[in-house]
C-alpha positions as protocol buffer text, in pm:
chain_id: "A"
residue {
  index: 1
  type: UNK
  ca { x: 0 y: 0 z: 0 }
}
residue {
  index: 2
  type: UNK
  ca { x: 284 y: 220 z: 82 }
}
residue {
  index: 3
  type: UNK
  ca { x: 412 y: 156 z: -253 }
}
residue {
  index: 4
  type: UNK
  ca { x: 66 y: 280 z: -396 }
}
residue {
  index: 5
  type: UNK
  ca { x: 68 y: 610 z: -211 }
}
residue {
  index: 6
  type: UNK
  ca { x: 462 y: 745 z: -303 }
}
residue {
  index: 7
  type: UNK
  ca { x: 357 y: 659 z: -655 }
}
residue {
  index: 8
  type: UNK
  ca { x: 42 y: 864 z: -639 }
}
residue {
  index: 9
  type: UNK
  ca { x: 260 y: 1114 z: -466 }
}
residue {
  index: 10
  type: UNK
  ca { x: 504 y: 1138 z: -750 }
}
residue {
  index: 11
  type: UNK
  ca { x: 243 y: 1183 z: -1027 }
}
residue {
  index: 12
  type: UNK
  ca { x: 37 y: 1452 z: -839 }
}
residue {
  index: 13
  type: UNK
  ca { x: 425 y: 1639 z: -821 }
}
residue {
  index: 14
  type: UNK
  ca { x: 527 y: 1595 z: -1181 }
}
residue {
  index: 15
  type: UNK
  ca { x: 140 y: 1696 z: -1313 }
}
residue {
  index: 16
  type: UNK
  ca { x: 214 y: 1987 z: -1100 }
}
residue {
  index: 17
  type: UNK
  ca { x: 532 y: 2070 z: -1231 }
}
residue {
  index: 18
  type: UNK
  ca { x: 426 y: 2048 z: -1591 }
}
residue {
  index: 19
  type: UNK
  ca { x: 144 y: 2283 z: -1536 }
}
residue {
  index: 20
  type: UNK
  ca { x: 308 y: 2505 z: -1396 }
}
residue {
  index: 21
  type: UNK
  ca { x: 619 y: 2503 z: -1672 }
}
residue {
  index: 22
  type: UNK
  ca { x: 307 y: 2583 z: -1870 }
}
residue {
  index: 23
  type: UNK
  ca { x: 267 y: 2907 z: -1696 }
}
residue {
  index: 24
  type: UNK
  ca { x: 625 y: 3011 z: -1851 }
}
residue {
  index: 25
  type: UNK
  ca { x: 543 y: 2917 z: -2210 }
}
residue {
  index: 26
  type: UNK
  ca { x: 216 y: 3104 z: -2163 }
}
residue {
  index: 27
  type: UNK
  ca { x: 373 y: 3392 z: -2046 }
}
residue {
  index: 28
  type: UNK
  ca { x: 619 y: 3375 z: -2304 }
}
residue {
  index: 29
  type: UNK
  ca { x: 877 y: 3323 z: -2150 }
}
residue {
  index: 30
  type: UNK
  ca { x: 1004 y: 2935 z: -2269 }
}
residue {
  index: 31
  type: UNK
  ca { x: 1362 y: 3069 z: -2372 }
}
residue {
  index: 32
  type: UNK
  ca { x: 1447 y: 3304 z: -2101 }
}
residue {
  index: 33
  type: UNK
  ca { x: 1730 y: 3181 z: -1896 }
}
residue {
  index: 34
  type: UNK
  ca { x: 1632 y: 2992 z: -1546 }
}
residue {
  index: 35
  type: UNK
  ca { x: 1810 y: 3246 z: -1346 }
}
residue {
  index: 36
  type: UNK
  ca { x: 1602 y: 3485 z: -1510 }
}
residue {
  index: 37
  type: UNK
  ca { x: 1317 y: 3354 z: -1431 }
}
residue {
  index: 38
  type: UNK
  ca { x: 1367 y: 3225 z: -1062 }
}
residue {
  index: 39
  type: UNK
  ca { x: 1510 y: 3590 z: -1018 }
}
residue {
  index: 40
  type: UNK
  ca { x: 1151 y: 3738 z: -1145 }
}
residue {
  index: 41
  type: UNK
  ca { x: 955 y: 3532 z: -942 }
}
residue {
  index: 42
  type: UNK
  ca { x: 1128 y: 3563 z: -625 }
}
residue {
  index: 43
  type: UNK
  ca { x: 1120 y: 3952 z: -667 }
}
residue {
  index: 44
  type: UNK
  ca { x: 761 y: 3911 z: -783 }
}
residue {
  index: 45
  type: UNK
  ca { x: 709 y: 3701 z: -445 }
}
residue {
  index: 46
  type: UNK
  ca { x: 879 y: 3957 z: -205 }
}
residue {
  index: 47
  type: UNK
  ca { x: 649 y: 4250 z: -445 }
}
residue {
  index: 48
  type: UNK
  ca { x: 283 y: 4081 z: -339 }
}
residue {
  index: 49
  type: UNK
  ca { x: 379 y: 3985 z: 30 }
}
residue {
  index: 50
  type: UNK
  ca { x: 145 y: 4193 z: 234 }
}
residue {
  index: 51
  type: UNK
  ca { x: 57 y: 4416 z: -12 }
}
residue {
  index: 52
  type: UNK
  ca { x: -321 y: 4306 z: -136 }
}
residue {
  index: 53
  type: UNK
  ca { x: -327 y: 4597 z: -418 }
}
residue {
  index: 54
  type: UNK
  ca { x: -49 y: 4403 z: -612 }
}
residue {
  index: 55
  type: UNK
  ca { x: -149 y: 4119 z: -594 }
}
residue {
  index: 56
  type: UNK
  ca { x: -504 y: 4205 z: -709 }
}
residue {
  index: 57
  type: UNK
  ca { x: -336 y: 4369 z: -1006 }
}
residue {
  index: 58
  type: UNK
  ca { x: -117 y: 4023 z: -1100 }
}
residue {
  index: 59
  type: UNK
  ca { x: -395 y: 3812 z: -1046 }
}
residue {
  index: 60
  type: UNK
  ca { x: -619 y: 4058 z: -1271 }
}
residue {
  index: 61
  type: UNK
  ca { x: -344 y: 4023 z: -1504 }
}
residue {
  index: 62
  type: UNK
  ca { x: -347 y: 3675 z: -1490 }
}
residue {
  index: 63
  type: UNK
  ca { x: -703 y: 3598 z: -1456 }
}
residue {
  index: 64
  type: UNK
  ca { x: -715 y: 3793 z: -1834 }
}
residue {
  index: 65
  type: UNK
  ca { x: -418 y: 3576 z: -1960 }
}
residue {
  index: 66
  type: UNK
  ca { x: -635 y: 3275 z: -1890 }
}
residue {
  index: 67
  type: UNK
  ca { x: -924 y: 3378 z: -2019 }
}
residue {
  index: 68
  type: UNK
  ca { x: -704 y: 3464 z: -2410 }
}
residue {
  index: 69
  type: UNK
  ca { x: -702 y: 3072 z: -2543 }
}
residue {
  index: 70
  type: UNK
  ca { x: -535 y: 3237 z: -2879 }
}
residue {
  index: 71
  type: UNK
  ca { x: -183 y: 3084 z: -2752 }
}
């Protein structure tokens, strides 16, 4: 059984991780360098920390993004 439930664990991680390299090609950003783009998301991370207005504004941005299935 345990066998079961680390295998269940492991696909729930890598579906995870493929959605959300998705994110980066629909944000178009699929070539930009890894550094690059850890660096913009832990600045974008320290950015919405307590402040509700920003994030707000991302998610709006985001939430739009979604909604363009053109890509």
């Amino acid at each position: 059984m345990q066998r079961l439930t680390t295998a269940e664990a492991r696909k729930k991680d890598a579906r995870e991780k493929i959605e959300l390299g998705g994110l980066i090609v629909k944000a178009g950003l699929r070539y930009e360098k890894r550094a690059l783009l850890l660096g913009v998301l832990i600045e974008a991370q320290k950015k919405i920390k307590g402040d509700e207005a920003e994030r707000s504004r991302l998610t709006a941005i985001g939430a739009e993004a979604f909604g363009d299935d053109s890509d």
